[in-house]
C-alpha positions in Angstrom: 4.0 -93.2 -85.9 5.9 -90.1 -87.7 6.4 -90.5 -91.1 7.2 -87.3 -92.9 8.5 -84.3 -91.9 7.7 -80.6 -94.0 10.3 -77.9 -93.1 8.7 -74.6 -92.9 10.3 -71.4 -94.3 9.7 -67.7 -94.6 9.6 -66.2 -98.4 9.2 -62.4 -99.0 7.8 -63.0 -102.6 5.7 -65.9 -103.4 6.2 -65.9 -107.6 10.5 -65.1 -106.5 10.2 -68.0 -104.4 8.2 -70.1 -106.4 10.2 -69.5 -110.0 13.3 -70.3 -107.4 12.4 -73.3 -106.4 11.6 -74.5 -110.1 15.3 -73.9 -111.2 16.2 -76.7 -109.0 13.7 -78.9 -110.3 11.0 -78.6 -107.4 7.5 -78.7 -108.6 4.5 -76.2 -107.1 2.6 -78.8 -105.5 0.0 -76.2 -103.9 0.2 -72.5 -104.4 -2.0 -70.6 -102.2 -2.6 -66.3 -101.1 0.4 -66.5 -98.9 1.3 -70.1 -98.6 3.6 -72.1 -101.4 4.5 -75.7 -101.5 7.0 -77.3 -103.5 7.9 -81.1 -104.1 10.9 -83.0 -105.5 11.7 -86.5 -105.2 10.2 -87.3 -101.7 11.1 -83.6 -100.1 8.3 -80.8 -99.7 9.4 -77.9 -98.9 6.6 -75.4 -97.4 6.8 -71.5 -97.4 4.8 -68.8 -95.2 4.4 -65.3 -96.3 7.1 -62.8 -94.1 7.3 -59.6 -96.3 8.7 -58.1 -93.6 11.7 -60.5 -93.4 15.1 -59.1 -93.6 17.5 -61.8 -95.5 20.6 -60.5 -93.9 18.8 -61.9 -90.7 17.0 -65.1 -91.3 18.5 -68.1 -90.2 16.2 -70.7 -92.0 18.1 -74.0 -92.4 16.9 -77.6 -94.1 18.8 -80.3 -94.4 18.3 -82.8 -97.2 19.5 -86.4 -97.5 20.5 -87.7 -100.7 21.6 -90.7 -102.6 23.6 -89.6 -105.7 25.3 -86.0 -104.4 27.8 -85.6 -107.6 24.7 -85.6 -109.8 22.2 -83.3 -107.8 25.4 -80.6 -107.5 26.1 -81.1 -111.1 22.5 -80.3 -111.6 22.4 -77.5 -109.6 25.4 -76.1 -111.2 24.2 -76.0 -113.9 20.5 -74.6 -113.0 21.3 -72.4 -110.4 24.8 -72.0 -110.4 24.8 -68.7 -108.3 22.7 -69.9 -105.3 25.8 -72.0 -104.6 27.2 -70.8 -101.1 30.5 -69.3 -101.6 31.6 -70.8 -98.8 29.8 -74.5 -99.0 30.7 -75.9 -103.0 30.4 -79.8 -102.5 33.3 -81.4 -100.3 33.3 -84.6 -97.4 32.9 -83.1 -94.3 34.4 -84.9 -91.1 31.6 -85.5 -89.9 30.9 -88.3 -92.8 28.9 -86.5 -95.2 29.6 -85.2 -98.7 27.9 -81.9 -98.2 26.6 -78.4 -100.3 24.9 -75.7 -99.4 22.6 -73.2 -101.6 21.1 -70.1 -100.2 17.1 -69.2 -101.6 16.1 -65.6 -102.6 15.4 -65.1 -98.8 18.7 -66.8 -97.3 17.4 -69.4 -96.3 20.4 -72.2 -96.5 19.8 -75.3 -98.3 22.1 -78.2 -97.7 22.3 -81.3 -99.3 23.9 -84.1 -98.0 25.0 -87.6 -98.7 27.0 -90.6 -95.9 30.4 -91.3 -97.1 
């Protein structure tokens, strides 16, 4: 019965957000007063309005499956370098998964994630 699932995140500025989003090769799939979507691959990515949101203390997470992790990082290196978490470049985690993280304008953490 499911079939999709379309994480929900806070964003402080919509363009910020939006321009953001683009760097790593999402696409504005519906941009409305207070309400943005993006869309890459099969991932949408949908964001509310907070412009009271503190980044220090949001703790919005998504994880996203892949299939070819050396090439999305290698993309993202080279498009949004600096959103790289300092502490999350790409590496196997024990758990099975070759893993990186990216934080947005607003914190919110990004990981990416491929089986081993």
């Amino acid at each position: 019965m499911l079939t999709q699932v379309n994480p929900k995140l806070p964003m402080r500025d919509q363009a910020l957000t939006r321009d953001f989003y683009a760097q790593l090769g999402f696409e504005d799939v519906g941009d409305y007063p207070g309400y943005l979507m993006v869309e890459r691959d099969q991932v949408e990515i949908h964001f509310f309005e907070f412009k009271e949101l503190d980044p220090q203390e949001n703790y919005g997470q998504v994880y996203i499956r892949t299939d070819d992790i050396e090439a999305l990082y290698q993309f993202m290196l080279a498009n949004a370098r600096s959103a790289i978490h300092p502490a999350a470049p790409l590496q196997t985690k024990p758990w099975g998964q070759r893993e990186f993280s990216m934080l947005d304008p607003d914190n919110n953490l990004l990981t990416f994630g491929q089986s081993v």
